[in-house]
C-alpha positions as protocol buffer text, in pm:
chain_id: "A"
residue {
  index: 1
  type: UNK
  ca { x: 0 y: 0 z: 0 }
}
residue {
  index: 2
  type: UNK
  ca { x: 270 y: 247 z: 117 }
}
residue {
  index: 3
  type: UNK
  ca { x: 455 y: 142 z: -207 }
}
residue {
  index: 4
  type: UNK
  ca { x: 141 y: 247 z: -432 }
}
residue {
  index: 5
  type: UNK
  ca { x: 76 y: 609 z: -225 }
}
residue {
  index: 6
  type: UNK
  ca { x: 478 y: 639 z: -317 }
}
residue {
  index: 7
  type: UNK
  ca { x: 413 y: 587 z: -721 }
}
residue {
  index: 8
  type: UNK
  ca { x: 93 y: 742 z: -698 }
}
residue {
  index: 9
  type: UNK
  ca { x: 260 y: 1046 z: -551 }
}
residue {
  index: 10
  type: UNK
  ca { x: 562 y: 1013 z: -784 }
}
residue {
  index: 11
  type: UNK
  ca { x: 323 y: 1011 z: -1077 }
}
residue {
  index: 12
  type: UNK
  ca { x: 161 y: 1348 z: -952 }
}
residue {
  index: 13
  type: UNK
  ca { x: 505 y: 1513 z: -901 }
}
residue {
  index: 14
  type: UNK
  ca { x: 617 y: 1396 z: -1275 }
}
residue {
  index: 15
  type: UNK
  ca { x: 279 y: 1536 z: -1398 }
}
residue {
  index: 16
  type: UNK
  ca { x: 303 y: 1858 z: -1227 }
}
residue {
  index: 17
  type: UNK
  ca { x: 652 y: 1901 z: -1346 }
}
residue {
  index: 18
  type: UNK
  ca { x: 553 y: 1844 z: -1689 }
}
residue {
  index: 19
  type: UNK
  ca { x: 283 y: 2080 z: -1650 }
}
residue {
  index: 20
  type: UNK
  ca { x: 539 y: 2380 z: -1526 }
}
residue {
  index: 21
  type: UNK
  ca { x: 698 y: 2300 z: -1811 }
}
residue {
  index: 22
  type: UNK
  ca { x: 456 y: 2384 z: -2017 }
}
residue {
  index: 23
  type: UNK
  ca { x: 345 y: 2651 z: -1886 }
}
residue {
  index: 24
  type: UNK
  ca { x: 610 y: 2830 z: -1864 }
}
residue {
  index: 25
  type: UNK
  ca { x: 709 y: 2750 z: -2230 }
}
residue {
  index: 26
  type: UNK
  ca { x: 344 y: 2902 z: -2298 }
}
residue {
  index: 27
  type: UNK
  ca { x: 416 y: 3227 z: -2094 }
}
residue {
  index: 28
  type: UNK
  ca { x: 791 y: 3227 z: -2170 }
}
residue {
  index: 29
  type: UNK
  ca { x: 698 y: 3258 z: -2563 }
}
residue {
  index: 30
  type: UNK
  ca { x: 390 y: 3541 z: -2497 }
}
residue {
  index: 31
  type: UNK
  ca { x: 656 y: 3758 z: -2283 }
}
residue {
  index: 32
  type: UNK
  ca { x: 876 y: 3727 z: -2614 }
}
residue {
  index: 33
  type: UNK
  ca { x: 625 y: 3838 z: -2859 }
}
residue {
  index: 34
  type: UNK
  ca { x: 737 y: 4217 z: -2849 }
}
residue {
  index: 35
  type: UNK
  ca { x: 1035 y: 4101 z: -2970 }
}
residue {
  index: 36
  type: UNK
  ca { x: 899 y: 3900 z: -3254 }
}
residue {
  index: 37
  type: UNK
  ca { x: 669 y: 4176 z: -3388 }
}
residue {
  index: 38
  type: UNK
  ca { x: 927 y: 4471 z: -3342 }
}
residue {
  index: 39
  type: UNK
  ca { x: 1085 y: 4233 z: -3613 }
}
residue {
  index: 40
  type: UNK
  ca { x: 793 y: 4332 z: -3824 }
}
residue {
  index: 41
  type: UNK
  ca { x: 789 y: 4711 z: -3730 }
}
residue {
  index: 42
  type: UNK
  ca { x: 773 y: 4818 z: -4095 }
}
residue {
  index: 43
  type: UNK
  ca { x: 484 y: 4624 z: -4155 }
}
residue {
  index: 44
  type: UNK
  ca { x: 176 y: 4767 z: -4123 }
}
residue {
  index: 45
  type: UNK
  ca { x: -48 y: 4664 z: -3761 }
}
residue {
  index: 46
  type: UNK
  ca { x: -381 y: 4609 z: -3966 }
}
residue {
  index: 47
  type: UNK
  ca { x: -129 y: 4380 z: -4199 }
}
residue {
  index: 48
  type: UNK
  ca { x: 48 y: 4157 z: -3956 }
}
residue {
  index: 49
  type: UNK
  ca { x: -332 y: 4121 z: -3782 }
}
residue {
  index: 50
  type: UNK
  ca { x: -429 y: 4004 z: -4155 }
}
residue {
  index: 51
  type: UNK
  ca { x: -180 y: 3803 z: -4198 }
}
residue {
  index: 52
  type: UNK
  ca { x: -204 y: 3632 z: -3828 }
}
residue {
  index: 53
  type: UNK
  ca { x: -556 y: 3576 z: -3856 }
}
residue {
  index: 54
  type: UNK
  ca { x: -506 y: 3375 z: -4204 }
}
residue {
  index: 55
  type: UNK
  ca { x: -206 y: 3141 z: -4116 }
}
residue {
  index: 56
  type: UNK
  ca { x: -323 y: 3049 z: -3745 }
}
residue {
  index: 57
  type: UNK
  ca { x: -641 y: 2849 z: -3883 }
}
residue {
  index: 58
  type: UNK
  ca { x: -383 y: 2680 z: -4097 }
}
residue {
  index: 59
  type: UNK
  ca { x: -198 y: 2550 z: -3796 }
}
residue {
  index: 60
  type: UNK
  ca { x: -465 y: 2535 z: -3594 }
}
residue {
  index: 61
  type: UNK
  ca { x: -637 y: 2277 z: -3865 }
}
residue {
  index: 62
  type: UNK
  ca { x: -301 y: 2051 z: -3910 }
}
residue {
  index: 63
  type: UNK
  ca { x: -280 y: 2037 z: -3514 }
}
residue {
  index: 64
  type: UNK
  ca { x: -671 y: 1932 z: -3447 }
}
residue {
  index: 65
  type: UNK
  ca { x: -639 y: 1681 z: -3771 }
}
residue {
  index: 66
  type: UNK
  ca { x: -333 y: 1467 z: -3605 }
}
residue {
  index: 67
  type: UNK
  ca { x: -482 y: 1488 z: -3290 }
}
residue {
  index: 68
  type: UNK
  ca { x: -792 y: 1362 z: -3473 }
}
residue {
  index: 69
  type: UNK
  ca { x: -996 y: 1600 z: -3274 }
}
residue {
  index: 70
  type: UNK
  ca { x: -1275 y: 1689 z: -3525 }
}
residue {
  index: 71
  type: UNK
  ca { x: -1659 y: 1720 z: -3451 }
}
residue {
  index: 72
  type: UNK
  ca { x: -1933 y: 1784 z: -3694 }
}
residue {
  index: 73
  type: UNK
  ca { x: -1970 y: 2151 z: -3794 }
}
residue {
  index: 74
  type: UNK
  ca { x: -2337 y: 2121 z: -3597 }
}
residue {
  index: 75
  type: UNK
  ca { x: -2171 y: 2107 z: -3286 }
}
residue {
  index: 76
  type: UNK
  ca { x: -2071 y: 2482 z: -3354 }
}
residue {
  index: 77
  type: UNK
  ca { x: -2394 y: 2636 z: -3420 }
}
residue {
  index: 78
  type: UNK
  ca { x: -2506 y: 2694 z: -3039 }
}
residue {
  index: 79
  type: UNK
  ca { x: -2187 y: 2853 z: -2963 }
}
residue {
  index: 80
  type: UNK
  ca { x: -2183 y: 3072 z: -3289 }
}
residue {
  index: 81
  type: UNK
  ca { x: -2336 y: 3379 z: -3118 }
}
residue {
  index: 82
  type: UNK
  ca { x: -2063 y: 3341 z: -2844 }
}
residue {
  index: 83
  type: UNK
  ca { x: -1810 y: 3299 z: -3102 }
}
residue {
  index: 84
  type: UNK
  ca { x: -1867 y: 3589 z: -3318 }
}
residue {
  index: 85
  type: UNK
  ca { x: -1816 y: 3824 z: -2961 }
}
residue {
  index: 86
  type: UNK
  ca { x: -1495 y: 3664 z: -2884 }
}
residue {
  index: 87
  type: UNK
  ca { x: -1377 y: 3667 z: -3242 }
}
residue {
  index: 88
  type: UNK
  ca { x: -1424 y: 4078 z: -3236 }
}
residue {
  index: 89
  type: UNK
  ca { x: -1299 y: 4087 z: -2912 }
}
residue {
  index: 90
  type: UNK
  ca { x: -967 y: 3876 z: -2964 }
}
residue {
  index: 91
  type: UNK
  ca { x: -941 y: 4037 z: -3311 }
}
residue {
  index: 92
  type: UNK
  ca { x: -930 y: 4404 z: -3098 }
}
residue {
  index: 93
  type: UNK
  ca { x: -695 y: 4267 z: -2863 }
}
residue {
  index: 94
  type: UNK
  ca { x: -459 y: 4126 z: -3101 }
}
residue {
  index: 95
  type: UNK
  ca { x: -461 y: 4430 z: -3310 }
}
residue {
  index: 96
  type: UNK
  ca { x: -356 y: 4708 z: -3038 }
}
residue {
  index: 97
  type: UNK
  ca { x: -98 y: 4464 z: -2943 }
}
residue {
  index: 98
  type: UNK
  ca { x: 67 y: 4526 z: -3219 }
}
residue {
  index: 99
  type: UNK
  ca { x: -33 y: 4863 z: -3250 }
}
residue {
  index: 100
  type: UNK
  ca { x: 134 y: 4893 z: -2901 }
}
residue {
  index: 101
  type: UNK
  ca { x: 483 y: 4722 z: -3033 }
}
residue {
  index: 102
  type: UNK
  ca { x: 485 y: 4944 z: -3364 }
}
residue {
  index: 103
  type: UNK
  ca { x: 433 y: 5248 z: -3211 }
}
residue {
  index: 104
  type: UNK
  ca { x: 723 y: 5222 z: -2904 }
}
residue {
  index: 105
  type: UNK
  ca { x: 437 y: 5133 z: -2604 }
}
residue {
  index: 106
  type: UNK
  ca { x: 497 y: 4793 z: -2504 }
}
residue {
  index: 107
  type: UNK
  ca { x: 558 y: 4910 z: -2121 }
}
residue {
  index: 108
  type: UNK
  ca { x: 161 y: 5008 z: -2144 }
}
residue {
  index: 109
  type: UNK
  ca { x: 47 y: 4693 z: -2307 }
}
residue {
  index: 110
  type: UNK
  ca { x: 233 y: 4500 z: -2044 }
}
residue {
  index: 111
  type: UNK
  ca { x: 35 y: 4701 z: -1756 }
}
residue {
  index: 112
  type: UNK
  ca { x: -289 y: 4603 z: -1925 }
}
residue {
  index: 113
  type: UNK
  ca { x: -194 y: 4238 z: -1906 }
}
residue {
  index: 114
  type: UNK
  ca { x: -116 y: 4324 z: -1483 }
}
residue {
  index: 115
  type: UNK
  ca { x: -400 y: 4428 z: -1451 }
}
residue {
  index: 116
  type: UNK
  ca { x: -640 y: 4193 z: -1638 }
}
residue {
  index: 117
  type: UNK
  ca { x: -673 y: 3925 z: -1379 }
}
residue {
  index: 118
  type: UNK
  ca { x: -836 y: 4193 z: -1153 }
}
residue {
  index: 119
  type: UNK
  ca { x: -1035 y: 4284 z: -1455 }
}
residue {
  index: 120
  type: UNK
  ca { x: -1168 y: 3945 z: -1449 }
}
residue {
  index: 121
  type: UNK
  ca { x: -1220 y: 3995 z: -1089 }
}
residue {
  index: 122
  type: UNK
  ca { x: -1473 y: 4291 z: -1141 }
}
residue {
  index: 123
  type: UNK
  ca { x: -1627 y: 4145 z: -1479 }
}
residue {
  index: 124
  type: UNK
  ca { x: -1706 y: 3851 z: -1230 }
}
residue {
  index: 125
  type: UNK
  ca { x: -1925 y: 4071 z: -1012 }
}
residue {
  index: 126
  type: UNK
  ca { x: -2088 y: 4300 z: -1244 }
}
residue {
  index: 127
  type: UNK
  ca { x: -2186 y: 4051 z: -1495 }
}
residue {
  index: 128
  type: UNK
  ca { x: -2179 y: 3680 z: -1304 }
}
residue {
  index: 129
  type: UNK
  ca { x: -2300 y: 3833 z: -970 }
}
residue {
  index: 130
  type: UNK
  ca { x: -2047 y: 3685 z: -768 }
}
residue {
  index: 131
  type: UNK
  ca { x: -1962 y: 3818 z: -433 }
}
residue {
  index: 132
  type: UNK
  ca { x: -1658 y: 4038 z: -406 }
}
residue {
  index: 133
  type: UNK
  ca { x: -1418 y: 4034 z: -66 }
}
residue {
  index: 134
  type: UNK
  ca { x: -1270 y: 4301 z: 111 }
}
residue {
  index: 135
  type: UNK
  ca { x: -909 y: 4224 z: -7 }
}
residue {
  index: 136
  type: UNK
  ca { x: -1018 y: 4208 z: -346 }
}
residue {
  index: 137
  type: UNK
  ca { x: -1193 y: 4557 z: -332 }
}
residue {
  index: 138
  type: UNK
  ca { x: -907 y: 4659 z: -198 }
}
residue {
  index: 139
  type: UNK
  ca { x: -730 y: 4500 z: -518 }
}
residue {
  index: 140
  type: UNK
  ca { x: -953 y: 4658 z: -778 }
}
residue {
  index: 141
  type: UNK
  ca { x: -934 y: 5018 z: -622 }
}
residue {
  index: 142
  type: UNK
  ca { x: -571 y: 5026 z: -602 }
}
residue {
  index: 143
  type: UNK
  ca { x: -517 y: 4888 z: -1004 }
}
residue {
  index: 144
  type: UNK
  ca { x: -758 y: 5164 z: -1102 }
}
residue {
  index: 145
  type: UNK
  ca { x: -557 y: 5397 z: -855 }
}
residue {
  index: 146
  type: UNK
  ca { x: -248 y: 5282 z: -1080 }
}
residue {
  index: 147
  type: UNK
  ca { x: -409 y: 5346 z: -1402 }
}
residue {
  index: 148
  type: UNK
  ca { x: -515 y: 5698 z: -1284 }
}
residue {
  index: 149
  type: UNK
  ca { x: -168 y: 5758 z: -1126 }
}
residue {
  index: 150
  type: UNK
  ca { x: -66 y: 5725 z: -1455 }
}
residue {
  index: 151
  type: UNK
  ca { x: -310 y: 5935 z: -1696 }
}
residue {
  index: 152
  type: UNK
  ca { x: -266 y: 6215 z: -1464 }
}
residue {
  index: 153
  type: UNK
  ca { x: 127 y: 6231 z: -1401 }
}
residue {
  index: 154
  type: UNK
  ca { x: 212 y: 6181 z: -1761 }
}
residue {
  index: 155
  type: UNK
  ca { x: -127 y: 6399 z: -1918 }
}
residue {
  index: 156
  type: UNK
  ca { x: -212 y: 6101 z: -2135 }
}
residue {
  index: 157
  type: UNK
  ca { x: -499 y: 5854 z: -2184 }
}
residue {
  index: 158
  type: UNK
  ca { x: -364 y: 5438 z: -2124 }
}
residue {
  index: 159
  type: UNK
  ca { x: -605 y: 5352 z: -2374 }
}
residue {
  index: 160
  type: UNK
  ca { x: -396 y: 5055 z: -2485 }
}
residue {
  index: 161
  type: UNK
  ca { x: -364 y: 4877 z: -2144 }
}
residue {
  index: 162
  type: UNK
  ca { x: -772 y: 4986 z: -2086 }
}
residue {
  index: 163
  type: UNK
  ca { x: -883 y: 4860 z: -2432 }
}
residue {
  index: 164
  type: UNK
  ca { x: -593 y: 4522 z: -2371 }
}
residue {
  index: 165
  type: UNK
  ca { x: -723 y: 4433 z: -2026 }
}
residue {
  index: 166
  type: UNK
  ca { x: -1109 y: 4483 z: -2087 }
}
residue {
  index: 167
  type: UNK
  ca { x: -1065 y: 4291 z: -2454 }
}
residue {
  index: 168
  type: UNK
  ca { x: -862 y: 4045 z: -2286 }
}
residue {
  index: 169
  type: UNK
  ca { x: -1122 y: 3980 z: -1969 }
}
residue {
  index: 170
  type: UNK
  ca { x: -1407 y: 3976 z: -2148 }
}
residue {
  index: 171
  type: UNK
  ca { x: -1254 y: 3714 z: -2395 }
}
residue {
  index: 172
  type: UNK
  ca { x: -1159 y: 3517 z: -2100 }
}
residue {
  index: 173
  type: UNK
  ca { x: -1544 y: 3548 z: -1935 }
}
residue {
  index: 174
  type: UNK
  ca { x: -1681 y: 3388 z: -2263 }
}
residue {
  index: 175
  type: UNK
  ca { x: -1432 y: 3155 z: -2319 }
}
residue {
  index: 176
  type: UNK
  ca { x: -1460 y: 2997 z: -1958 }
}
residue {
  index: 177
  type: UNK
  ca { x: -1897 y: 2964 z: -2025 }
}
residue {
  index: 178
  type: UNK
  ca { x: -1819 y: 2813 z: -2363 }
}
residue {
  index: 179
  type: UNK
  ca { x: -1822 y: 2457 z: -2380 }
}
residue {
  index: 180
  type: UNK
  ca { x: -1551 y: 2392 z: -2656 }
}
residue {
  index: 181
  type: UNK
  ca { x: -1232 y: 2263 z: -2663 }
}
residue {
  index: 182
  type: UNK
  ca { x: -989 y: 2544 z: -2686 }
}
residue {
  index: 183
  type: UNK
  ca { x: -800 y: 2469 z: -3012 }
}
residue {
  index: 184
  type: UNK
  ca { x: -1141 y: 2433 z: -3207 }
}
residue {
  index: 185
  type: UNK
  ca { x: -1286 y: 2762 z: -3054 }
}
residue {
  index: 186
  type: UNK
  ca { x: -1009 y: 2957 z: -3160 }
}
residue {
  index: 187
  type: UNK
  ca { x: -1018 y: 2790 z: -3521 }
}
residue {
  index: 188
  type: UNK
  ca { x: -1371 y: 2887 z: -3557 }
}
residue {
  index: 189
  type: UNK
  ca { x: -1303 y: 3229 z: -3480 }
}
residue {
  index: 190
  type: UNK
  ca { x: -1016 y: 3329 z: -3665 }
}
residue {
  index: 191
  type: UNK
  ca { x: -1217 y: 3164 z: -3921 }
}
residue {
  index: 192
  type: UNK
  ca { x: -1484 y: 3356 z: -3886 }
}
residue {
  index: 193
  type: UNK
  ca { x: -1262 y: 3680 z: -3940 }
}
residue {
  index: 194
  type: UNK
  ca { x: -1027 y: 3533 z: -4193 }
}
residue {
  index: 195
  type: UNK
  ca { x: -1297 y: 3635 z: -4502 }
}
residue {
  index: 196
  type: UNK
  ca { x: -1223 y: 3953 z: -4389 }
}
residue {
  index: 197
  type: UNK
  ca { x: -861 y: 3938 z: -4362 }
}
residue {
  index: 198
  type: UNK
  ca { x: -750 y: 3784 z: -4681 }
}
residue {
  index: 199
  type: UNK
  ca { x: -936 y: 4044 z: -4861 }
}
residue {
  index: 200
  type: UNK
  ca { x: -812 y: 4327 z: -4684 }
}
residue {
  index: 201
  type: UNK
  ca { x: -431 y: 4136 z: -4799 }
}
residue {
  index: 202
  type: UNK
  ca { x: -561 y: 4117 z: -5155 }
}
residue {
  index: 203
  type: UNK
  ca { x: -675 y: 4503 z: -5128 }
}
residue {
  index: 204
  type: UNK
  ca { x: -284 y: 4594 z: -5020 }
}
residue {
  index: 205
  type: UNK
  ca { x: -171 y: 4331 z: -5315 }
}
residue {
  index: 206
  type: UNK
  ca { x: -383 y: 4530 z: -5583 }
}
residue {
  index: 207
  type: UNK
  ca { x: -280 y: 4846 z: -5447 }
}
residue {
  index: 208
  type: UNK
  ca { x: 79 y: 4757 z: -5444 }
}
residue {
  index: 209
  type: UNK
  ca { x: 58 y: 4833 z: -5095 }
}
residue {
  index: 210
  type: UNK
  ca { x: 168 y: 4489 z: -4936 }
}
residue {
  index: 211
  type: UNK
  ca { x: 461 y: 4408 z: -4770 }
}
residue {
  index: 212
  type: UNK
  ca { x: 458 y: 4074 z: -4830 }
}
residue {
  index: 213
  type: UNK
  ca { x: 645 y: 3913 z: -5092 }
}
residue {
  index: 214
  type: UNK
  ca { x: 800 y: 4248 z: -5186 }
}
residue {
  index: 215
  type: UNK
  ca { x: 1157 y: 4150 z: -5158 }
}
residue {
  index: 216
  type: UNK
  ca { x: 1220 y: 4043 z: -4799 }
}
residue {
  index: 217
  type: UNK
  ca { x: 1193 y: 3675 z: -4767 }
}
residue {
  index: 218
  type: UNK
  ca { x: 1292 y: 3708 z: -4397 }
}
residue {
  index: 219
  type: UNK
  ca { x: 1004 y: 3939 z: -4341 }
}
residue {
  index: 220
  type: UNK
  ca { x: 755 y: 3693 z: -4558 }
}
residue {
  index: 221
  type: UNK
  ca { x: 877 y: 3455 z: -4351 }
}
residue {
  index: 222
  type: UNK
  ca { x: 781 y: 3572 z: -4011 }
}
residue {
  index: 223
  type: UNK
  ca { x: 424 y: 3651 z: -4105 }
}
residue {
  index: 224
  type: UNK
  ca { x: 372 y: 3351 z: -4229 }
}
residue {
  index: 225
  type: UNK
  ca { x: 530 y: 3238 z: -3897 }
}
residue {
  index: 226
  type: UNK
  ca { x: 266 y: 3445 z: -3708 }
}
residue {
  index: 227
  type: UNK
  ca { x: 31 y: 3128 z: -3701 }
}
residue {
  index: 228
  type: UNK
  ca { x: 282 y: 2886 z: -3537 }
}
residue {
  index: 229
  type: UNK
  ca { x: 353 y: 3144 z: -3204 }
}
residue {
  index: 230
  type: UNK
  ca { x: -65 y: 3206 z: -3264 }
}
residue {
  index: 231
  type: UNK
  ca { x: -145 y: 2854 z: -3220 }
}
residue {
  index: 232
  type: UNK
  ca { x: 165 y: 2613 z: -3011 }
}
residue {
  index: 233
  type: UNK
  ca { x: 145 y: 2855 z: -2683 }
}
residue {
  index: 234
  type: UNK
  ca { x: -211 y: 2758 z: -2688 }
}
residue {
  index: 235
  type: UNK
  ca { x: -149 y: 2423 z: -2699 }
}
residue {
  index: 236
  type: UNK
  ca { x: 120 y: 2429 z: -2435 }
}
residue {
  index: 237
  type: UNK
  ca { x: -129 y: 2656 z: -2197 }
}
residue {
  index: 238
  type: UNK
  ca { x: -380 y: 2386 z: -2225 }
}
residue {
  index: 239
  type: UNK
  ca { x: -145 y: 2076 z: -2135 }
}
residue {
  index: 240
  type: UNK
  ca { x: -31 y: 2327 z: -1857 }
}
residue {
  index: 241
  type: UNK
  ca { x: -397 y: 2345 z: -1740 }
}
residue {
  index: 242
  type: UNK
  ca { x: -490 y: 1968 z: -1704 }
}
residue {
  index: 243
  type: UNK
  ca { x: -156 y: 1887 z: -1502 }
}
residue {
  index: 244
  type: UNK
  ca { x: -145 y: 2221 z: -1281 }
}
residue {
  index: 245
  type: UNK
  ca { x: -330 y: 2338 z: -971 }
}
residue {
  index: 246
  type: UNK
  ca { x: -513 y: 2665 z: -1067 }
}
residue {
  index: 247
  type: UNK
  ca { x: -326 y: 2877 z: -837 }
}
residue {
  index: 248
  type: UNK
  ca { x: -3 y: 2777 z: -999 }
}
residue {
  index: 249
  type: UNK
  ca { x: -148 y: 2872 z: -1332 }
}
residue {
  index: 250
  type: UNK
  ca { x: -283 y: 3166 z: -1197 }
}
residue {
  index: 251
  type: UNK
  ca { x: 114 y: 3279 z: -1079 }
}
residue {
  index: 252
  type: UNK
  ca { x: 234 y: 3174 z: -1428 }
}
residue {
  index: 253
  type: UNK
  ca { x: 47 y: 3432 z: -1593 }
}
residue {
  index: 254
  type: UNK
  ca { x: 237 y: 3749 z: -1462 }
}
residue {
  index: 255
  type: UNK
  ca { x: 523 y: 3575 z: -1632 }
}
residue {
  index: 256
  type: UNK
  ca { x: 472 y: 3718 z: -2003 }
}
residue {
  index: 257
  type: UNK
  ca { x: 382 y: 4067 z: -1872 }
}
residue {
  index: 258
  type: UNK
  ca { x: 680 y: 4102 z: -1663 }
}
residue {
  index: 259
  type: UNK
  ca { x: 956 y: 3956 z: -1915 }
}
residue {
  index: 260
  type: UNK
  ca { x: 749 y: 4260 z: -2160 }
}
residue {
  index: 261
  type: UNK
  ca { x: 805 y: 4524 z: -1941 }
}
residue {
  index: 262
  type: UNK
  ca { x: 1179 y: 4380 z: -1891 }
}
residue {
  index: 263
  type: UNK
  ca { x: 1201 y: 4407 z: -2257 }
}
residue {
  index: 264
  type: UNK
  ca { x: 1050 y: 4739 z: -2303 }
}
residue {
  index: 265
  type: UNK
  ca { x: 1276 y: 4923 z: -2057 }
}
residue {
  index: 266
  type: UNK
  ca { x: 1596 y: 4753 z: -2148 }
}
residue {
  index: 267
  type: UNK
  ca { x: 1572 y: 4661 z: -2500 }
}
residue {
  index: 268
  type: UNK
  ca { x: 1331 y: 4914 z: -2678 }
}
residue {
  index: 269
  type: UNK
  ca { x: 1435 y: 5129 z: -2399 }
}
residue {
  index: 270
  type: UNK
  ca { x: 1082 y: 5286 z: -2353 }
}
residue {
  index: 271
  type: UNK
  ca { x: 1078 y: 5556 z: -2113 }
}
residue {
  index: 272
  type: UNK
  ca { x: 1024 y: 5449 z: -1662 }
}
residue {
  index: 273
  type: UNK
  ca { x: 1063 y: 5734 z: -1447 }
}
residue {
  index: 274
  type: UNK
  ca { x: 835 y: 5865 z: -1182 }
}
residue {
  index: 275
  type: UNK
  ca { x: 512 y: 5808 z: -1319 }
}
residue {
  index: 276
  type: UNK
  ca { x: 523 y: 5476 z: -1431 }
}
residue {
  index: 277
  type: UNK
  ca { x: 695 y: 5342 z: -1134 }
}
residue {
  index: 278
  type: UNK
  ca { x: 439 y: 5468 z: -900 }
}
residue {
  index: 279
  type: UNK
  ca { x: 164 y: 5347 z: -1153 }
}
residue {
  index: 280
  type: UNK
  ca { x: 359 y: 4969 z: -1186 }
}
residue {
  index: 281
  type: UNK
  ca { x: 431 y: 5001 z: -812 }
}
residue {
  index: 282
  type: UNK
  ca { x: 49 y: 5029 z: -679 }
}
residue {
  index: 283
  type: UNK
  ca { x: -40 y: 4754 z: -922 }
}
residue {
  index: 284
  type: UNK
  ca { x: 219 y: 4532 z: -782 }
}
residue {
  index: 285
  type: UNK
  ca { x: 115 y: 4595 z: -451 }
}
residue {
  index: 286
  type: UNK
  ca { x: -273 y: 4521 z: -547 }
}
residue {
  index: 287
  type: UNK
  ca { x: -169 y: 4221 z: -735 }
}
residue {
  index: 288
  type: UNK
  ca { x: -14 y: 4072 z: -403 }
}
residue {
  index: 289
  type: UNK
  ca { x: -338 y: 4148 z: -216 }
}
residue {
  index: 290
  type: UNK
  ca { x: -494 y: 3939 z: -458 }
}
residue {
  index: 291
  type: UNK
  ca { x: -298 y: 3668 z: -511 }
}
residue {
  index: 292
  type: UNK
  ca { x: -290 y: 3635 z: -130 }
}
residue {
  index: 293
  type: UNK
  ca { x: -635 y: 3663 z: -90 }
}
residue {
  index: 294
  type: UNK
  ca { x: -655 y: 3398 z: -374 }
}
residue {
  index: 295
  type: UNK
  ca { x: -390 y: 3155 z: -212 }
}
residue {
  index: 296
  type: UNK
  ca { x: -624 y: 3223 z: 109 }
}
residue {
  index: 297
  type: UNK
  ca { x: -953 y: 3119 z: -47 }
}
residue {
  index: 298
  type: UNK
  ca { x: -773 y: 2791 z: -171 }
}
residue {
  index: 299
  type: UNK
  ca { x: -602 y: 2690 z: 165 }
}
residue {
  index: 300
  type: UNK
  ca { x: -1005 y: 2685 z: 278 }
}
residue {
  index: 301
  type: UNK
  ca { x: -1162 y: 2452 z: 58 }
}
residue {
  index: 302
  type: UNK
  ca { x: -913 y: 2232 z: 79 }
}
């Protein structure tokens, strides 16, 4: 018996190992992404979008067809209404990304990914009616604190981290009541939007505005690219999921914002000084509420 609790324990360590793993190649590779579409700075944002949104159903379609994970197409039909929000709502999100990288902002972009988990937090009580704790009051108030902290001491609107963090929740609200599988939910909606997409890229071919396959093979080559970073960190999230306890996951996920910030201050060398460390700073301090708070609510049900 004692000799079964030891491989049964074993197992669970090897699994949960595994799962880091994953996980943090997942986070590892979405902290990175600055760096990836910097690469593509000359390109227009509306074109890398375009191009991102027609190569990741690609991917995603190879990657469902070996794992021989296809249902029938009427499986999608009482999801579709669901799907068309989150399709506008990921297609925002994706796009001021990289409006964020091409225009020298990828410190802001990072702060909207800080403070999205507390944006979940509030879409939770205003739209699912769930009850909302002191500490995580506390939490809320002190992230929108940050956000003012920063409009006012710099005399500028964070529209990207607002627009990032509310895109970003709200996509994660409707993903978590939709009962899909993850890779086939995100190939119907870039599906959805891809119409769309590969006419806009025919548009800049006919104008003799497109960037693609004018000359640079190495810059053809990355958007073409922009599928397989679209589509394996998803894959590696979700392994991550099934082998990790949630508040492990939910640490993980501060990884990719903080190796962006890292990246804007000491690569792109975006500007830090009083402002933004007092706005980072408060959000910090409210993200530490929360996660205790969180780690507190766990220790209880157990």
């Amino acid at each position: 018996m004692i000799q079964l609790e030891r491989m049964s324990e074993s197992g669970s360590q090897r699994e949960a190992s595994v799962g880091l793993a994953y996980g943090l190649a997942a986070f590892v590779t979405w902290g990175l992404l600055p760096l990836y579409f910097h690469a593509l700075h000359d390109v227009p944002a509306t074109e890398t979008l375009a191009h991102r949104i027609c190569w990741a159903p690609i991917v995603l379609g190879v990657m469902i067809t070996v794992r021989r994970a296809w249902r029938h197409p009427r499986a999608v039909l009482p999801h579709l209404r669901t799907l068309v929000v989150t399709t506008l709502l990921l297609s925002t999100n994706w796009l001021v990304y990289i409006i964020s990288i091409n225009t020298d902002r990828v410190l802001e972009a990072s702060l909207g990914y800080f403070i999205t988990p507390l944006v979940n937090v509030a879409l939770g009580v205003i739209v699912l009616r769930e009850k909302l704790s002191r500490m995580q009051a506390i939490a809320i108030g002190l992230a929108a604190t940050g956000v003012a902290t920063l409009m006012i001491g710099t005399g500028t609107t964070p529209w990207i981290p607002v627009v990032l963090a509310l895109s970003f929740g709200t996509y994660g609200l409707l993903r978590k009541r939709l009962d899909m599988p993850p890779l086939e939910a995100l190939l119907v909606e870039t599906m959805l939007v891809m119409p769309f997409a590969a006419t806009w890229l025919v548009v800049l071919a006919v104008r003799g505005d497109a960037t693609f396959a004018a000359g640079d093979p190495t810059r053809d080559a990355l958007l073409v690219a922009t599928g397989i970073i679209t589509a394996l960190p998803l894959v590696w999230f979700a392994h991550a999921a099934r082998r990790l306890r949630l508040a492990t996951l939910g640490a993980l996920q501060y990884v990719a914002p903080s190796i962006g910030m890292l990246i804007a201050v000491a690569v792109f060398e975006e500007p830090f000084g009083r402002w933004q460390a007092i706005a980072f700073g408060t959000i910090w301090v409210s993200l530490a509420i929360y996660g205790t708070d969180a780690a507190r609510r766990a220790r209880d049900l157990r």
